[in-house]
N, C-alpha and C positions, 0 to 999 in steps of 0.2 A: 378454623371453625368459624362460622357465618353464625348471626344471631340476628334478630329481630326482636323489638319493642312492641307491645300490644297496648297503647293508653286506652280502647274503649270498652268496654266490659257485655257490646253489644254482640259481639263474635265469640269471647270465648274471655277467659278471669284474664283481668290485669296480668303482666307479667312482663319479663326476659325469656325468649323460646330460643332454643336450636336446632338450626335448620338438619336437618337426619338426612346427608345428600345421598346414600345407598341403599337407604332401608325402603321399601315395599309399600303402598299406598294400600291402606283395606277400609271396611267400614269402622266408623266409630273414631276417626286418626285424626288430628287438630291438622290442619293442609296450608300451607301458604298459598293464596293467589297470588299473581301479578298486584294483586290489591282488592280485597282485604283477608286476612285471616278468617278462615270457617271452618266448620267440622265435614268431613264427607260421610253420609246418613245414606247412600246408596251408589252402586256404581252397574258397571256394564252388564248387560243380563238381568239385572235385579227388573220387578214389574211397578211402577211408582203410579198414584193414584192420588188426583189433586182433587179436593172435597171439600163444601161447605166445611166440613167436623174437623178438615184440619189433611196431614200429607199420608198416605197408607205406602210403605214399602212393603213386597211379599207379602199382603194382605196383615201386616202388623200397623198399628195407627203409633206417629211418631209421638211420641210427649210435646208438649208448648208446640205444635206445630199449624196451630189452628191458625189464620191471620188474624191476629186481633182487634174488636170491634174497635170502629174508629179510624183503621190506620189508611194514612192519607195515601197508600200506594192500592190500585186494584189486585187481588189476587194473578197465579196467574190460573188460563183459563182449566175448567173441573174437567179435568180426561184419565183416559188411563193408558198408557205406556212402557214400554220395554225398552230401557237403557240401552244405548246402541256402541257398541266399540267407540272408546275415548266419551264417553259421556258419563257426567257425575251428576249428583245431587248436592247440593252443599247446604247447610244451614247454618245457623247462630248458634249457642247457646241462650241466647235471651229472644225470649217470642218477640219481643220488637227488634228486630234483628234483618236489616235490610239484604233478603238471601235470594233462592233458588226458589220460595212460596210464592215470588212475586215473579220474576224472571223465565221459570222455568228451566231447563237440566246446565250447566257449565260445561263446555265443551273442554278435553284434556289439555289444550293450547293453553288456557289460562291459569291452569295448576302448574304454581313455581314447584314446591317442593313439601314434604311432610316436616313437622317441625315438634319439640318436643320444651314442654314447658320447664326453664331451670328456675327463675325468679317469680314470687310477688315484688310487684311494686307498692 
């Protein structure tokens, strides 16, 4: 069994996760990168839509997904798109959350593996 520590609460709650080495990657799933932990909020096929108001998958507007005013990173640029084979969307949990708003889609290379929360820290 592999595990992972999560100390920043910028990605997703405090905790001890386990890595799920066979289980299926979908939306809504806490993901390990290469570095750091994110949620994936869209994948291949899906239509993603980058907007002042915030990230639009399939025409639904995400929660906390707006860049928040202030933040010293630029957005990335306002378009709209179609997830391409091996391409993800990744976010934070927490709107200051250095993710995909600012980057744009995470190609499948940098997705280690799905992981599954067992501890608070």
């Amino acid at each position: 069994m592999s595990l992972v520590v999560n100390v920043s609460d910028s990605a997703a709650p405090i905790g001890i996760y386990r890595v799920l080495w066979d289980a299926p990657i979908k939306r809504g799933d806490l993901v390990l990168l290469r570095n750091p932990l994110k949620r994936e909020v869209a994948g291949p096929g899906d239509a993603v839509q980058f907007a002042a108001d915030g990230v639009w998958v399939n025409g639904k507007l995400l929660h906390n997904s707006k860049v928040p005013a202030g933040s010293p990173y630029p957005p990335y640029r306002y378009c709209r798109i179609t997830l391409a084979p091996g391409q993800y969307l990744m976010m934070g949990d927490n709107p200051l959350s250095y993710d995909d708003r600012y980057t744009g889609p995470t190609p499948q290379s940098l997705v280690y593996q799905k992981v599954q929360r067992l501890s608070e820290l």
